[in-house]
C-alpha positions in Angstrom: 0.0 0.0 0.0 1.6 3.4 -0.8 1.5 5.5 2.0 -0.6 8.6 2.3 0.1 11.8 1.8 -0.3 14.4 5.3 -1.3 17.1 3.4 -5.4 17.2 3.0 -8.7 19.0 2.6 -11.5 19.3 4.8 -14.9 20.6 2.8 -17.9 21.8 5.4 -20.8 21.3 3.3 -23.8 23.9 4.0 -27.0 25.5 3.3 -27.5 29.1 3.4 -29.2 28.5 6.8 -25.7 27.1 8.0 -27.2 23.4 8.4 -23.9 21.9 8.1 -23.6 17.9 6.3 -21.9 15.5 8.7 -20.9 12.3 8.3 -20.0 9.1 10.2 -17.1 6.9 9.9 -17.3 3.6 9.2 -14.1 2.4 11.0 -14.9 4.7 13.8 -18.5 4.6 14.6 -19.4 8.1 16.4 -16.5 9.6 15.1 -18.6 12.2 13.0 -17.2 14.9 10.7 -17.4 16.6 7.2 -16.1 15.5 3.9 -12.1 15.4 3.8 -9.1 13.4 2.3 -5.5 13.3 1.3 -4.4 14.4 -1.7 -3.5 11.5 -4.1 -0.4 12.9 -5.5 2.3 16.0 -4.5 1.5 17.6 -7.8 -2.7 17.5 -7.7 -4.3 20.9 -6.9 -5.9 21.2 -3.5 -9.2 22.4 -5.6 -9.3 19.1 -7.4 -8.4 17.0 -4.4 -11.4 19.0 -2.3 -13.9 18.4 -5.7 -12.8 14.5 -5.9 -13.3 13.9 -2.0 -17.4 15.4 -2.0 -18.2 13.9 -5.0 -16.2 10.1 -3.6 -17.9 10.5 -0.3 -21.2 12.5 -0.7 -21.7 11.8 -4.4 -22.1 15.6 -5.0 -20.5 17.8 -7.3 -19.0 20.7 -6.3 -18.5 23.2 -9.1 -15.6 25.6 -9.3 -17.8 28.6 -8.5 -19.3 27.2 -5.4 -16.1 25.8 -3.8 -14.8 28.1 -1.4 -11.3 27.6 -0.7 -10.9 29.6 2.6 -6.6 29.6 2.2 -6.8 28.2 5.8 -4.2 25.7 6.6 -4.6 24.0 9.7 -1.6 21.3 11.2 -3.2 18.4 13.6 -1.4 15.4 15.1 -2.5 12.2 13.6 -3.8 10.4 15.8 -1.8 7.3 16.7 -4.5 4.7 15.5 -4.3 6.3 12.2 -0.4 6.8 11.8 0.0 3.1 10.1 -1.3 4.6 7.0 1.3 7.1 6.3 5.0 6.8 6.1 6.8 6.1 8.6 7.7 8.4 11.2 4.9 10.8 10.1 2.9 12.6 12.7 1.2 15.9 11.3 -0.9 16.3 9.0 -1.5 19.8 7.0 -5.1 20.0 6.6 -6.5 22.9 4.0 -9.7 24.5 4.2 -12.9 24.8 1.6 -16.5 24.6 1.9 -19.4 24.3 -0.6 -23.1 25.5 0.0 -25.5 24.1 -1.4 -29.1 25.1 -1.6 -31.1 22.8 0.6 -30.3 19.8 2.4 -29.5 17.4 -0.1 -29.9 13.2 -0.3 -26.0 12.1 -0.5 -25.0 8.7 -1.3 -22.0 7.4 1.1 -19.3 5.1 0.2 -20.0 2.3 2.6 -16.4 1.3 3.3 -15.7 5.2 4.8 -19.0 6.5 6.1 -22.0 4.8 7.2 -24.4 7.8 7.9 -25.4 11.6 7.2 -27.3 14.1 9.2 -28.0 17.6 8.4 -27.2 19.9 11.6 -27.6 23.6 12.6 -23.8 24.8 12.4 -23.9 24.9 16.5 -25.2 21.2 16.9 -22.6 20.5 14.1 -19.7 21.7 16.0 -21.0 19.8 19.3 -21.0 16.8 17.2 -17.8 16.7 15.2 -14.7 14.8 16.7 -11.9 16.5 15.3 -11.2 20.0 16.5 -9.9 21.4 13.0 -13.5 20.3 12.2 -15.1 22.3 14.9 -12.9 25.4 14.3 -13.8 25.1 10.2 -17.7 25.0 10.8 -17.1 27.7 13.6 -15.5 30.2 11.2 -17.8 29.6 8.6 -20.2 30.5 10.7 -19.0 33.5 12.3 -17.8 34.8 8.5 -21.3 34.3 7.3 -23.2 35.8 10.5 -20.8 38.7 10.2 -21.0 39.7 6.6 -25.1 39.0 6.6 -24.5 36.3 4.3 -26.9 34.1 7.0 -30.0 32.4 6.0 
């Protein structure tokens, strides 16, 4: 297997209402969060890597002019049950931010071997929810960008 990459994209999928698309895990039941992924290769574009991952795990498009790439890098520790899948002696991960609005909550179809559920959530239950605190902190400042500029619901 050909170890992954730690640089990846984490795309909060939302309404205009800020409902915010979560999904579970399927290795890690109650480990909730939005869509993300590694890149596949050094040379593919973040944009293309963050387009590939909705549509492989929420079988959604997401079209140039409604991905938001936020140029928001975040650096996390992977967490040790997770480390086996990169090279060895890896332990950070750069994690880079987008989001996509769509208009309503939509019906996605999961890949069964990473997810095994979807909810639609108000951005505050969303946060509560989410395991990973690069996931709460994404869906936080999306919020507090779109509450700020009047860009809310």
């Amino acid at each position: 297997m050909t170890p992954k990459i730690p640089i990846s994209v984490i795309v909060v999928i939302h309404t205009p209402a800020l409902e915010i698309l979560l999904i579970e895990r399927a290795m890690r039941p109650g480990y909730w969060q939005s869509v993300t992924g590694s890149i596949d290769r050094l040379d593919e574009p973040l944009e293309d890597a963050a387009r590939r991952e909705v549509f492989e795990e929420t079988g959604l498009e997401a079209p140039p002019e409604r991905l938001l790439k936020w140029n928001l890098i975040r650096t996390f520790e992977i967490y040790p049950h997770w480390r086996h899948r990169f090279a060895s002696g890896t332990t950070q991960n750069d994690e880079h931010m987008f989001s996509l609005e769509v208009p309503t909550p939509v019906p996605v179809r999961l890949a069964p071997e990473e997810h095994t559920a979807s909810t639609w959530l108000p951005w505050q239950q969303a946060i509560e929810k989410c395991f990973s605190w690069t996931n709460r902190d994404a869906i936080r400042l999306l919020a507090q960008t779109r509450l700020k500029t009047g860009e809310f619901g």
